[in-house]
C-alpha positions in Angstrom: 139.9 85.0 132.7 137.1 82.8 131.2 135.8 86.1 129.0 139.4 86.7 127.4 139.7 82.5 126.8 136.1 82.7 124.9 137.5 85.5 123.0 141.0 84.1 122.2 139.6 80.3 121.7 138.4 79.7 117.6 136.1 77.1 118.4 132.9 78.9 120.0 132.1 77.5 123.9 128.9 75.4 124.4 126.6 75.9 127.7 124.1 73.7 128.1 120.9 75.4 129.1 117.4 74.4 130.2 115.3 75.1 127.5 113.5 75.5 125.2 115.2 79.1 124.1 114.1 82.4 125.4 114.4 81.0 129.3 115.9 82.6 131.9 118.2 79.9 132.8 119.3 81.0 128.8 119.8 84.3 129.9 121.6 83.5 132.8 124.2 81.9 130.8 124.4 84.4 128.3 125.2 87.1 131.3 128.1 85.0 132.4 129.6 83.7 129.2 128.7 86.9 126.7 126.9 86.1 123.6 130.2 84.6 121.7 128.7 81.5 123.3 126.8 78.8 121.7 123.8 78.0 124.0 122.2 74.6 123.3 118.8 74.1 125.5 117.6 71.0 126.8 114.8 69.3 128.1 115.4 68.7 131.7 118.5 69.3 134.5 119.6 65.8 134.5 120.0 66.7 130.4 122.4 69.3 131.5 124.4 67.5 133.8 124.7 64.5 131.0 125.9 66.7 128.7 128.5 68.7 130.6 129.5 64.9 131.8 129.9 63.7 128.0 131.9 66.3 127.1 129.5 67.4 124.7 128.9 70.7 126.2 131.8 72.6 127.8 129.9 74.2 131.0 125.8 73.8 132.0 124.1 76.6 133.5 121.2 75.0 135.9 118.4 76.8 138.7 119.4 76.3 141.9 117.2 78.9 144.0 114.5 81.5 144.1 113.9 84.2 146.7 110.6 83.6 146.5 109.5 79.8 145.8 113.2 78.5 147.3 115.0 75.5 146.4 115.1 73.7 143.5 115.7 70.5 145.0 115.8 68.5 141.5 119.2 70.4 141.0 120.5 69.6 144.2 119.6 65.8 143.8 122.0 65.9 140.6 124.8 66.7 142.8 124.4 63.3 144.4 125.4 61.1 141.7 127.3 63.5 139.4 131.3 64.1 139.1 130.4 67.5 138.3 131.5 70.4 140.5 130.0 74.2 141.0 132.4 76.5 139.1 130.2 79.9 138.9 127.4 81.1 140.6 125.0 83.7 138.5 122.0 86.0 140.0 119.0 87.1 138.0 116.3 89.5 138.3 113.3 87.7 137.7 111.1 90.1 135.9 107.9 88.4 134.6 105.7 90.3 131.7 102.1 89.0 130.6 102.7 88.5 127.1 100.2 88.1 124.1 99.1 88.6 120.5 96.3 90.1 122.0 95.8 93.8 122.9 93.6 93.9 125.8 93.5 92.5 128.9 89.7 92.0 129.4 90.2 89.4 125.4 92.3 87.0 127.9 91.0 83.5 128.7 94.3 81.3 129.3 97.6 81.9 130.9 100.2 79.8 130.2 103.5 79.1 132.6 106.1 77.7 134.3 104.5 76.5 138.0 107.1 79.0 139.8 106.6 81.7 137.9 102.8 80.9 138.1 102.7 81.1 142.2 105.4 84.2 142.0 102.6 86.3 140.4 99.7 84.9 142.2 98.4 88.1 143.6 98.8 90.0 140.5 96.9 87.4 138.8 94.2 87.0 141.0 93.5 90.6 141.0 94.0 91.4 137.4 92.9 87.7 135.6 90.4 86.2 138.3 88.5 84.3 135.9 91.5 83.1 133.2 92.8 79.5 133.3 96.0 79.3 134.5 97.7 76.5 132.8 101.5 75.4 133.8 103.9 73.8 131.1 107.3 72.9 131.6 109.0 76.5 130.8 108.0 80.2 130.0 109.0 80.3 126.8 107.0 77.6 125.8 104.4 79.3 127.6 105.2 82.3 125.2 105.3 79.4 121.7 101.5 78.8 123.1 100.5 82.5 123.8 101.8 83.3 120.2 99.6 80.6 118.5 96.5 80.8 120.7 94.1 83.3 120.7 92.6 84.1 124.0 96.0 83.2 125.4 99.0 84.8 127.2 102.2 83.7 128.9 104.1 85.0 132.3 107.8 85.3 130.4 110.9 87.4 130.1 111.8 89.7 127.9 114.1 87.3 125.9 110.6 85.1 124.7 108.7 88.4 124.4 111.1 89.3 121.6 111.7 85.8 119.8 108.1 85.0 119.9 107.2 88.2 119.2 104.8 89.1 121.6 103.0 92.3 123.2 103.5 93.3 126.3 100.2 93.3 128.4 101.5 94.3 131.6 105.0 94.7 132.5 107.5 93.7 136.0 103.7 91.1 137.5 105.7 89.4 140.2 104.0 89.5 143.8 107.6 90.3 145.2 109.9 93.0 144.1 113.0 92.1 144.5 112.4 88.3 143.0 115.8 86.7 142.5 116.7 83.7 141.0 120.3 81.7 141.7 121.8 79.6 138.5 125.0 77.4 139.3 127.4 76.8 136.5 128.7 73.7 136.2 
């Protein structure tokens, strides 16, 4: 029913989003709204929640879980003090890619990203990259906003930054565990 309103409804649907754009929690929102959306990203969860609560946006789209590094207990903490209530629930495949300008593995000095996606490919890292910085920055795609204007530099990101920061592809699917899962809650 919520496809068909976004469809029928002239004014486009806002979903608040942590950002900055070309995250996953983006691309979690865009798989349960469609792309006649209008994602806005902001800085933090309690962000969201404020804008849902103003009014501002219609619906928020926040992480709530991963299989592998568990809990995001920031988003559960919002819960507490917030009128808002859970009215979707959306899984993602977590696929992290090294992306860079550059075209060789061994030209690599810094990696740039997000602390969870950092520890999910910890063992690829430490056998592919022993001896690159790993630097963590408060989301993947500005880890992929870095790798684009640093030499020396890549970012762990999605496919969604790989394309609007228009980056290579080092090494493709990184993550230490297969089947890495992350759960969003729409609020």
């Amino acid at each position: 029913i919520l496809s068909i309103d976004v469809c029928l409804d002239p004014m486009p649907m806002h979903v608040a989003f942590l950002g900055p754009a070309g995250t996953f929690t983006q691309a979690a929102a865009l798989k349960h709204f469609g792309h006649a959306v209008e994602t806005k990203p902001m800085d933090s969860i309690p962000d969201i929640f404020r804008e849902v609560e103003s009014g501002i946006a219609h619906y928020g789209v926040v992480p709530v879980e991963n299989s592998t590094e568990g809990v995001i207990n920031h988003t559960l903490d919002m819960f507490i003090s917030s009128p808002l209530v859970i009215c979707g629930e959306v899984m993602l495949r977590i696929h992290h890619h090294l992306l860079s300008q550059e075209s060789d593995l061994s030209t690599v000095k810094r990696v740039y990203s997000h602390q969870q996606s950092l520890a999910q490919c910890r063992l690829w890292l430490d056998r592919n990259l022993p001896n690159a910085e790993q630097i963590t920055v408060g989301s993947n795609a500005e880890a992929a906003r870095l790798a684009r204007d640093e030499p020396g530099s890549a970012a762990i990101a999605g496919e969604m930054a790989a394309e609007l920061y228009q980056l290579k592809g080092l090494a493709r699917n990184i993550e230490d565990e297969p089947d890495n899962t992350t759960r969003f809650l729409v609020v």
